[in-house]
C-alpha positions in Angstrom: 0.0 0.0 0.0 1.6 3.3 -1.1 1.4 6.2 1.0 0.0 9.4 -0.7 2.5 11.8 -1.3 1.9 15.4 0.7 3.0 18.3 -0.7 5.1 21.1 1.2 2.6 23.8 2.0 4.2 27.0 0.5 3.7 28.8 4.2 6.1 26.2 5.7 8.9 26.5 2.7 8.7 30.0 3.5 8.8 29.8 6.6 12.2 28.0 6.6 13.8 30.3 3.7 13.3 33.1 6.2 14.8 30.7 9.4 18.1 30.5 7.0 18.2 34.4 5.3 19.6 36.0 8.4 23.0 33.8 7.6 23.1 34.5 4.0 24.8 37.6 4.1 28.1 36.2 5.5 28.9 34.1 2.2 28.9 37.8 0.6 31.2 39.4 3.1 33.3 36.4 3.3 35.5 36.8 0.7 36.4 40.5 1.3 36.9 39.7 5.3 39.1 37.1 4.1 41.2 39.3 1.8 41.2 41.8 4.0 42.3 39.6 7.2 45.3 38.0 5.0 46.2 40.8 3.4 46.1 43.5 5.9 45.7 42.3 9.4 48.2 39.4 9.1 50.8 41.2 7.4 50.1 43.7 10.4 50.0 41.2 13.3 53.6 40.1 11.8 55.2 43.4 11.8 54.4 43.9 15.4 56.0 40.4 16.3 59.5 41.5 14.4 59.3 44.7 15.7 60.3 43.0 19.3 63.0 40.4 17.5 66.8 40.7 15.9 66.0 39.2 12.6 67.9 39.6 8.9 65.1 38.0 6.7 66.8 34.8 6.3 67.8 33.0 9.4 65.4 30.5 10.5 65.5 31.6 13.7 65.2 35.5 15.4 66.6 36.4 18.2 63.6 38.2 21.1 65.4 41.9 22.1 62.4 43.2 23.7 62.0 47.3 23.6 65.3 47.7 22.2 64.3 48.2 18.4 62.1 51.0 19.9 64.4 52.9 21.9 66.7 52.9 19.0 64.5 54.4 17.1 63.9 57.5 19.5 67.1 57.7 20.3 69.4 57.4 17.2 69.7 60.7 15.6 69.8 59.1 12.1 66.1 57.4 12.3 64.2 60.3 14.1 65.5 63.4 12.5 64.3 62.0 9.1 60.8 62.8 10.7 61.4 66.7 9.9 62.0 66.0 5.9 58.2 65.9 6.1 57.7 68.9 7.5 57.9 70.2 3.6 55.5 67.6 2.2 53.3 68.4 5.2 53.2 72.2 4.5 53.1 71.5 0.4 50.1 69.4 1.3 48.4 72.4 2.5 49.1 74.5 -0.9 47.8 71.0 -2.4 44.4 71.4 -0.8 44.1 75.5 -1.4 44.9 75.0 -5.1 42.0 72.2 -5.4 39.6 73.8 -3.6 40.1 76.9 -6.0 39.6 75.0 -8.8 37.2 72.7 -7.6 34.9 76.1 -6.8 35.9 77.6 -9.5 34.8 74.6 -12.1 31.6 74.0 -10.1 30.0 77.3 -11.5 29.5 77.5 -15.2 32.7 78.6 -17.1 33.7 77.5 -20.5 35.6 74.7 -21.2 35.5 73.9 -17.3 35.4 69.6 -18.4 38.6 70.1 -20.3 40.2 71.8 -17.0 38.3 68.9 -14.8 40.4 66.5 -16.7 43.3 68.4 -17.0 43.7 68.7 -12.9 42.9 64.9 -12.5 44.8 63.4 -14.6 48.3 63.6 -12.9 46.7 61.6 -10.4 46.1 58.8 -12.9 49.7 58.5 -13.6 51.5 55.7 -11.8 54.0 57.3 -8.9 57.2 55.7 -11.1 56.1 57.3 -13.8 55.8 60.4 -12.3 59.2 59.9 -10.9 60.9 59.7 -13.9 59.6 62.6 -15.7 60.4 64.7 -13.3 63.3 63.2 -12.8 64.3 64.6 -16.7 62.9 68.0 -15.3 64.9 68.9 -12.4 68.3 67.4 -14.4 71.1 69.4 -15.1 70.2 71.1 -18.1 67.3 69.6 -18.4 63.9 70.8 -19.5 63.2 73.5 -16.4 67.1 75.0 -16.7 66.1 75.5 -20.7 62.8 76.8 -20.1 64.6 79.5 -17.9 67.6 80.1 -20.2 65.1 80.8 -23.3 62.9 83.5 -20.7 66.2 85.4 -20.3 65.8 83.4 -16.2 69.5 81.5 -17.1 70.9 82.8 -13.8 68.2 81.0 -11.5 68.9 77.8 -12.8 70.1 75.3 -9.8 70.9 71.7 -8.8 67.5 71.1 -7.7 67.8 67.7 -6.7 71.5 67.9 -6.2 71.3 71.0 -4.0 70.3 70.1 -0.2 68.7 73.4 0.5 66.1 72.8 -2.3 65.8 69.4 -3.4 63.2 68.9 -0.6 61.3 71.4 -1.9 61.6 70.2 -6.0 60.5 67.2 -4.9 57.2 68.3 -2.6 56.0 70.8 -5.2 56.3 67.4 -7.8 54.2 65.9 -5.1 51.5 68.8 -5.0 51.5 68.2 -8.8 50.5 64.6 -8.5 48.1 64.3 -6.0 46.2 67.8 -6.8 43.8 65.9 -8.7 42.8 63.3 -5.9 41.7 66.9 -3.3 39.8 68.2 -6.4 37.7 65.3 -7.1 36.9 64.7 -3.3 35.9 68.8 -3.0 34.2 68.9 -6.5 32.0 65.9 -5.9 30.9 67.2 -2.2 30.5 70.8 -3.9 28.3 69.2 -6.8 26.1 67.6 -4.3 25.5 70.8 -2.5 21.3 71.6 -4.2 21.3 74.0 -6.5 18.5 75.8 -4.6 20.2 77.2 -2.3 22.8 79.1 -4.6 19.6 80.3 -6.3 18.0 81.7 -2.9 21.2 83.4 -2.3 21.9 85.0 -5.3 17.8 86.1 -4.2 19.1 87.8 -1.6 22.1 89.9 -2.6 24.9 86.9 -2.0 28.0 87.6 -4.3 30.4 84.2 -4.5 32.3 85.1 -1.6 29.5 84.5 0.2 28.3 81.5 -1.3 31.4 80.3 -0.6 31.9 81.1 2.8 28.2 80.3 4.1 27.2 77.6 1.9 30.2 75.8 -0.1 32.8 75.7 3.1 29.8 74.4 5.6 28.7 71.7 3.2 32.1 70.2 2.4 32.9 70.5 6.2 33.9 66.6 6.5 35.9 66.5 2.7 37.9 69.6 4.4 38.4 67.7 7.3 39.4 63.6 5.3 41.8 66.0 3.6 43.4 67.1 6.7 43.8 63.8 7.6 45.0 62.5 4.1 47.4 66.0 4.2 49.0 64.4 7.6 49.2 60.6 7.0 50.4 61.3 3.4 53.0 63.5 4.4 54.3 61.4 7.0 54.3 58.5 4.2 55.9 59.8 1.1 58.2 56.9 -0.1 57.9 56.8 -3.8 59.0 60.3 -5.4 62.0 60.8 -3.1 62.8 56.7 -3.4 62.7 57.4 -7.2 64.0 60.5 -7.9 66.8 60.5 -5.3 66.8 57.7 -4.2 66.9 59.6 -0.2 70.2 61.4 -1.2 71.4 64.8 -0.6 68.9 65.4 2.8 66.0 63.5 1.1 65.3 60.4 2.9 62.0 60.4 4.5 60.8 57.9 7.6 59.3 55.5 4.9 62.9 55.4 3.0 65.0 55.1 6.4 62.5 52.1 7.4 63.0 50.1 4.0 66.3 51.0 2.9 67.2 49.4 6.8 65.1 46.2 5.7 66.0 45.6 2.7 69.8 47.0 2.1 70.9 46.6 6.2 68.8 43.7 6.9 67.8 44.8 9.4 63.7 43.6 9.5 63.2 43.9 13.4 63.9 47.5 13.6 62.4 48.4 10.0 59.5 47.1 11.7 59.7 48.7 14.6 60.1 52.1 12.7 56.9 51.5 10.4 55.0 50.4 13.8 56.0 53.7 15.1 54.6 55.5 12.5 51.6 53.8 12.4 50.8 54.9 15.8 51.8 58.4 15.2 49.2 58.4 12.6 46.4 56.9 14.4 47.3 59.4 17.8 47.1 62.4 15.0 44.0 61.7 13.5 42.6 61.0 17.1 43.5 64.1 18.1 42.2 65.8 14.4 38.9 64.4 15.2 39.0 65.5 18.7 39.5 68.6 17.8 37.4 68.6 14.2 34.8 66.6 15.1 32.6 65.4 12.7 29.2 67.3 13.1 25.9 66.7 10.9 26.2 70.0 8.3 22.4 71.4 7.3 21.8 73.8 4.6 18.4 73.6 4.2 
């Protein structure tokens, strides 16, 4: 005697997809926590544990030394003074945000030709950082294309060595860093700009407002928190700069910034521990400065309307 088949009543199959719905969402994050887990938490966790160890890269074994890459650190001359070569990346990164947010203002009214200049600001920033190296590299040469430029406007006698010369090689290679990453602050402030409603430049202009006062009242409120990520990018940045000095001078002449020290110690001394002891210690000078940033900046809801 067969036994008559009952179907699943759609209530109950429904009922379970819902019971297993509230787990689905993991098998979509899962890959990107795994990524990010072995790619950046990992690498991190590892870097902490040499930081405490003797180790060349090589030997099988390292040897513990405690606080000692640390206080080497603060205390030798040669690993913490290269902290103040960023003091000019740090103030060209201010001149980096002024000239983008001019523009960016600037290109958000109607101008002519204002998607040609869009494109012509943002796409340094496209360029790989090697690249940009090496161009400017040919720039600042000795006779190269900047010392011909001057000699042909009648300027010959303000050519210099100006990646040779100490007193401004740091300063050749900043403004090639404003160059760059101007495009990456003008994007950021013309896209919060361009979300700004249109509404509320057209009441103003109602009531009298010129475009310094659109600015002032309505443009620097509403792109409060882009002001204040570029800030943060401005500091960490600056404290960061590896590739155009690594490239272009390869840290010579007064050049060498913290990021340059730490890997020309791992790589050329072998010296991993204390490489990772130095890149540790910028880390948490990065966190502790945007702490205090926020502290100080915090980041308040902004309403126009």
């Amino acid at each position: 005697m067969t036994r008559p088949v009952v179907a699943t009543r759609p209530a109950v199959a429904a009922g379970r997809a819902r019971r297993k719905i509230p787990h689905s969402p993991w098998l979509y994050v899962a890959p990107a926590l795994i990524l990010l887990v072995t790619f950046t938490y990992v690498p991190v966790g590892n870097m902490i544990w040499y930081s405490f160890h003797k180790w060349d890269g090589l030997d099988v074994t390292m040897d513990p030394v405690g606080l000692d890459n640390y206080v080497r650190v603060f205390t030798d001359e040669q690993y913490w003074r290269v902290f103040l070569i960023s003091l000019y990346y740090f103030v060209a990164s201010f001149a980096q945000i002024a000239i983008a947010l001019y523009f960016a203002v600037v290109l958000s009214f109607n101008v002519r030709f204002k998607n040609l200049f869009k494109g012509i600001l943002f796409f340094p920033y496209l360029l790989n950082g090697v690249a940009v190296g090496f161009v400017f590299l040919y720039l600042f040469q000795p006779d190269g294309t900047l010392d011909t430029l001057l000699r042909v406007a009648g300027l010959g006698e303000h050519t210099h060595l100006w990646l040779g010369d100490p007193d401004i090689a740091n300063i050749s290679l900043a403004g090639t860093s404003v160059w760059r990453f101007t495009g990456l602050n003008f994007v950021l402030f013309l896209g919060a700009i361009q979300s700004i409603p249109g509404e509320i430049y057209e009441a103003a202009e109602i009531d009298g407002a010129n475009r310094w006062h659109q600015f002032r009242h309505i443009i620097v409120p509403g792109i409060r928190r882009i002001i204040s990520l570029s800030f943060i990018l401005a500091i960490s940045g600056s404290l960061s700069v590896f590739e155009i000095p690594f490239i272009m001078t390869g840290g010579a002449n007064g050049t060498r910034t913290f990021v340059v020290q730490a890997y020309q110690t791992a790589f050329q001394f072998r010296q991993i521990g204390l490489a990772s002891a130095m890149a540790v210690v910028l880390l948490l000078i990065v966190l502790l400065i945007t702490w205090v940033q926020r502290r100080v900046l915090p980041d308040e809801e902004v309403t126009l309307s």
